[in-house]
C-alpha positions, 0 to 999 in steps of 0.5 A: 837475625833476619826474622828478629830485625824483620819483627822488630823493626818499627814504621810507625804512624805517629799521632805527635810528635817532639817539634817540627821544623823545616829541614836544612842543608848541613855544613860539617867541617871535616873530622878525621878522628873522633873526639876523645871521651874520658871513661872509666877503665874498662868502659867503653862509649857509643853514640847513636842518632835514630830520631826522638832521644826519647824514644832511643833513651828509653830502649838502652836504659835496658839493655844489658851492661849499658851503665848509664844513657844521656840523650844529647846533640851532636854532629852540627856547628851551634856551641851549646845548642838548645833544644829550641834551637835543634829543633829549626833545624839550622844548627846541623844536630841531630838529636842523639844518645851517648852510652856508656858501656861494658864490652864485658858484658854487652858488645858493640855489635849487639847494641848496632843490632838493638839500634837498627832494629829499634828504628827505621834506618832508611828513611832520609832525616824522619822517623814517623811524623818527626821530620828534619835532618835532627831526626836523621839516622847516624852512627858516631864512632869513637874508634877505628873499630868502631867505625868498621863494625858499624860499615860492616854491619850496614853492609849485613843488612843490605846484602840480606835485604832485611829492609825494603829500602836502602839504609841511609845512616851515615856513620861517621866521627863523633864530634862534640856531643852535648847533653840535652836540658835536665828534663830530657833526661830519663824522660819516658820513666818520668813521663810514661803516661803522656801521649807520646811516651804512649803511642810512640815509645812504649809500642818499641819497648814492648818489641824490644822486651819480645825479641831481645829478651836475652839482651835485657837487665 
């Protein structure tokens, strides 16, 4: 494992990025259980800030028993925030994915390993030139287990010291998650050939597709 995460993970220079915004202080009021998500029988939901939903979109889309991604905002106090809005940095979002899944087919586990392998998870609110607490790295849990597998696999990868850094992703409850605006959704596979879908998300497909092809549709 250490060698796929080492080759994957991404520290990137980015030429553009998707807004620009001054970084906020964050006031959460305090969530003790998650928030409950209606699926169908035998799906299960998982949800994951790490940076531009562009990007985060684009690498779940092909993971194996992932059925459907929608990229959204979670984790601040706005009532249906919009995209202008996330990216002051004042609502307290970050920019996040909810997937939904098969446990049958792929497991929790694999996608926290796709997640942290797929971004940079110990630099504090920014992923490459995208900079504010909506771009922070976080993991919000549905479920006790959830929440436990998530510590624990953070806990792996610092004792393994597969980064350079501490990780900061915080995990915690999932609050009310938000769909982004229609035309942020499936956004690289209708945008592929704009700048930043080139510089920034196709060189992360292009890893994932090398280290986790068994993970792949």
């Amino acid at each position: 494992m250490r060698n796929t995460i080492k080759g994957i993970s991404l520290v990137l220079s980015f030429i553009f990025s998707s807004c620009t915004a001054k970084e906020k202080p964050i006031v959460k009021e305090e969530i003790k259980e998650p928030v409950k998500i209606k699926v169908k029988e035998g799906m299960e939901v998982a949800t994951f800030a790490g940076g531009c939903f562009w990007c985060t979109e684009a690498i779940f889309l092909e993971i194996k028993g992932v059925k459907s991604v929608v990229s959204g905002y979670i984790g601040g106090r706005t009532i249906n925030p919009t995209y202008k809005e996330i990216c002051t940095g004042e609502t307290g979002h970050a920019e996040a994915i909810q997937i939904t899944f098969n446990p049958n087919e792929v497991a929790y586990e694999d996608l926290l390993e796709v997640f942290f392998g797929t971004h940079d998870p110990t630099t504090l609110n920014r992923q490459g030139a995208d900079v504010g607490t909506q771009y922070r790295s976080e993991v919000f849990y549905h479920s006790e287990d959830q929440k436990l597998k998530a510590e624990n696999y953070i806990q792996l990868l610092d004792k393994e010291k597969l980064y350079d850094k501490k990780i900061v992703t915080k995990v915690s409850a999932a609050t009310k998650f938000y769909p982004a605006e229609e035309y942020h959704q499936n956004y690289y596979n209708q945008n592929s050939s704009q700048g930043y879908c080139q510089m920034v998300i196709a060189p992360k497909l292009e890893k994932l597709r090398k280290y986790y092809k068994s993970k792949l549709k």
